[in-house]
C-alpha positions in Angstrom: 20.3 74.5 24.0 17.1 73.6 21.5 17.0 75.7 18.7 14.1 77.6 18.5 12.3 77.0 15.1 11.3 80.2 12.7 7.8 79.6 13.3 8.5 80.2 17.2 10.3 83.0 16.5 7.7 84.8 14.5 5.1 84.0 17.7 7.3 85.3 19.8 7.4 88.3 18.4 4.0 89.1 18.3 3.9 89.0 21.8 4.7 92.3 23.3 6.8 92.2 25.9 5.1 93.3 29.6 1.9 93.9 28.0 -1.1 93.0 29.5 -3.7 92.2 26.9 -7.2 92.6 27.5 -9.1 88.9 27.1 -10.5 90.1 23.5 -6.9 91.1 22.5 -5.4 88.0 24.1 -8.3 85.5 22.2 -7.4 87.2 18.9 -3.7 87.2 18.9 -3.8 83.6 20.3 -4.9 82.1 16.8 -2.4 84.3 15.1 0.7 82.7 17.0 -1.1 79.3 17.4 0.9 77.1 14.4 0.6 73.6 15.3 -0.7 71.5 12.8 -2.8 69.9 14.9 -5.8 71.6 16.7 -4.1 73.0 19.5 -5.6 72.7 22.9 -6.6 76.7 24.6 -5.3 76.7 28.1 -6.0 79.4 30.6 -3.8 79.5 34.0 -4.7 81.8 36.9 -2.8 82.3 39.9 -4.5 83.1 43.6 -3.5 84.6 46.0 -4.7 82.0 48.1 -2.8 79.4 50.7 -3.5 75.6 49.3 -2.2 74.4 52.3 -4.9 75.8 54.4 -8.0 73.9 54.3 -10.0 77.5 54.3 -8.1 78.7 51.2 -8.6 75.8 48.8 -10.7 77.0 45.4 -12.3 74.2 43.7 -15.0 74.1 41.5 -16.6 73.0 38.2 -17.8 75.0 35.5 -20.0 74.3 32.1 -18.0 75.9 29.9 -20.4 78.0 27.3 -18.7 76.2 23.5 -17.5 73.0 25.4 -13.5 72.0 25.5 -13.6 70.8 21.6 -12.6 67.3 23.3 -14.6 64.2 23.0 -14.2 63.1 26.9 -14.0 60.1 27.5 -17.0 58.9 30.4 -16.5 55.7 32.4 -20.1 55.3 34.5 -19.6 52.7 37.3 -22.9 52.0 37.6 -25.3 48.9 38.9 -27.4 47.1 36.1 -30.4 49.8 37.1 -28.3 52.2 36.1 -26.7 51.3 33.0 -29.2 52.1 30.3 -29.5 55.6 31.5 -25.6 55.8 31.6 -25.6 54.3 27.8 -28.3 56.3 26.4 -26.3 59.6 28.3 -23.5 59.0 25.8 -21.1 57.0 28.4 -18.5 55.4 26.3 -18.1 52.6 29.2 -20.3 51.7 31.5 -20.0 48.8 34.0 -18.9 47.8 37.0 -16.8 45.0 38.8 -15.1 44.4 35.2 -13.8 47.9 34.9 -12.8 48.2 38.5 -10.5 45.2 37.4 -9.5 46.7 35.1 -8.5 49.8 37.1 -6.2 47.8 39.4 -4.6 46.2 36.6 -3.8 50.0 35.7 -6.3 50.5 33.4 -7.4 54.6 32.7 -8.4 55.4 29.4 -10.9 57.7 30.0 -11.1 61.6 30.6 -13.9 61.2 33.5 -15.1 58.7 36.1 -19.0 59.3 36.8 -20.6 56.7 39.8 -23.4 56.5 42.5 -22.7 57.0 46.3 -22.9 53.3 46.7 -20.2 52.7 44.7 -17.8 54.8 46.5 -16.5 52.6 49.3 -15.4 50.0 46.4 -13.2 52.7 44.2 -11.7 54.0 48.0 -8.7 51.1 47.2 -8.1 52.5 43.7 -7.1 55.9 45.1 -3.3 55.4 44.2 -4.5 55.0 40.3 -7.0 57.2 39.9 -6.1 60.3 42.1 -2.8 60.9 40.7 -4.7 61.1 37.5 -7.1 63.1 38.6 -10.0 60.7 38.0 -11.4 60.2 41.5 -15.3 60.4 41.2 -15.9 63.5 43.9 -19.4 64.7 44.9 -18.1 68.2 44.6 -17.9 67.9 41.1 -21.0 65.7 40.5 -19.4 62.8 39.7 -20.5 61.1 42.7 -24.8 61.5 42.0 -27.7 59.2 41.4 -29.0 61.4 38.6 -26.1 59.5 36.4 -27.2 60.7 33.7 -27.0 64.3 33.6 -23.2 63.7 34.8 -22.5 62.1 32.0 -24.4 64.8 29.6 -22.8 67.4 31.7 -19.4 66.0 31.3 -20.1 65.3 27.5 -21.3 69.0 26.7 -18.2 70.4 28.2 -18.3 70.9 32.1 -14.8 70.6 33.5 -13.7 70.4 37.0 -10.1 72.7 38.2 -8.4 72.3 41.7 -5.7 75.1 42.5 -2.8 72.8 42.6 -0.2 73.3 45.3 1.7 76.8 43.8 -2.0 78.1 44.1 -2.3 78.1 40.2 -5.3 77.2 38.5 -4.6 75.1 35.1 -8.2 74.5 32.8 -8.7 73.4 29.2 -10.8 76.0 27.3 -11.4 75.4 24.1 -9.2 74.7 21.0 -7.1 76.4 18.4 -9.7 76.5 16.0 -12.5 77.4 18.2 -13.3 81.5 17.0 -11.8 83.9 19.3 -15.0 84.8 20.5 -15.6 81.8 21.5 -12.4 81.4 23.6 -12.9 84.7 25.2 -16.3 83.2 26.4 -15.4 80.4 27.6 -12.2 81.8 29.6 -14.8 85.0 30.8 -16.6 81.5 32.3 -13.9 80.2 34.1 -12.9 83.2 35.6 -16.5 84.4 36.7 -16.7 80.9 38.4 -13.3 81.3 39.9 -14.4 84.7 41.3 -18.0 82.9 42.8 -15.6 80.8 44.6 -13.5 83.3 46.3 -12.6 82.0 49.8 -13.4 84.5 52.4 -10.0 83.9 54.3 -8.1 85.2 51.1 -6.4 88.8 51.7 -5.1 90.8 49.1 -5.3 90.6 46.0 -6.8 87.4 44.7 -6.4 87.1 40.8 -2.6 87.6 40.8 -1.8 86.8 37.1 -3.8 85.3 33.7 -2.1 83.5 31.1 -3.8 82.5 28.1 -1.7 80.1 26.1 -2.2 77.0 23.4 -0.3 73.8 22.7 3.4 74.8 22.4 2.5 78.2 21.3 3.8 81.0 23.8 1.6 82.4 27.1 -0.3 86.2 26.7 -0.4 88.0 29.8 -4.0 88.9 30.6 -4.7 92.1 32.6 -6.4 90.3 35.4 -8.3 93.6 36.9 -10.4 93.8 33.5 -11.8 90.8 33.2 
């Protein structure tokens, strides 16, 4: 069994037990028990009480998250040579075409974010095995798929973020990071879960926020009363 390190310990503790915090209380004591050296990444995770399987049930969504993620994404535009300058002067840090889709099938995918024009489509439908797995399948639900390329790529760059619930029918974003103020994380989760509540399918019964956790790079999750926020 790992040991668990002092620093863990004293996290631990300052998480009480079966307590649901509010998301003020949660934001706050997240930077106390955050002790990474690094600048942790702020995750929120919500469970539905929604049926994935069911085509009628699936949440899915983007939002522009108020204070960004604190992550420089990465923007591949696969674009045609009209395109490009407006991709470029967006902030895209690649922006091409047939050489990065060979670069793709020789398992190329350093980038956060895939942004291309409807045209494009039909040529990125045989890279589906590389870039859905990774979740960087261009999707007109989530304006990556747009002729106005370059507000995608601004979007994406000033921190708008795409979540699926994934098969458990838990929702998994990126918020912020560690040394974003608390504030600021308790805005930008109060964002995602507005948007999450927007997108409440009709076919859902019962309760439909189940559980929040609000949690950080190794650091341990805090419950979030889900019927306060």
């Amino acid at each position: 069994m790992a040991r668990i390190t002092k620093k863990r310990k004293e996290a631990l503790a300052k998480v009480e037990k079966n307590k649901l915090y509010s998301l003020e209380e949660a934001s706050s004591l997240l930077k106390e028990i955050t002790y990474t050296k690094f600048d942790a990444s702020v995750d929120l995770a919500v469970r539905l009480g929604v049926d994935p399987r069911k085509a009628n049930q699936m949440v899915r969504g983007v939002v522009s998250l108020p204070h960004g993620t604190g992550k420089d994404m990465k923007v591949l535009a696969l674009v045609t040579p009209d395109k490009e300058d407006e991709a470029k002067e967006a902030g895209a840090d690649y922006v091409g075409l047939d050489e990065y889709l060979d670069k793709i099938k020789g398992g190329w995918t350093d980038v956060d974010v895939i942004v291309t024009m409807p045209a494009i489509m039909g040529k990125l439908g045989p890279l589906g095995r590389v870039l859905g797995p990774r979740g960087l399948m261009p999707n007109p639900k989530t304006g990556t798929v747009t002729m106005d390329i370059g507000k995608a790529v601004s979007e994406v760059k000033a921190g708008k973020i795409d979540f699926k619930v994934d098969k458990t029918g838990i929702v998994h974003a990126p918020i912020g990071k560690a040394s974003f103020t608390a504030d600021k994380i308790k805005e930008n989760a109060m964002e995602l879960l507005t948007t999450l509540n927007k997108l409440k399918p009709t076919a859902a019964k019962g309760v439909y926020m189940k559980s929040i956790y609000l949690s950080s790079t190794m650091s341990p999750s805090i419950a979030v009363d889900p019927k306060i926020n």
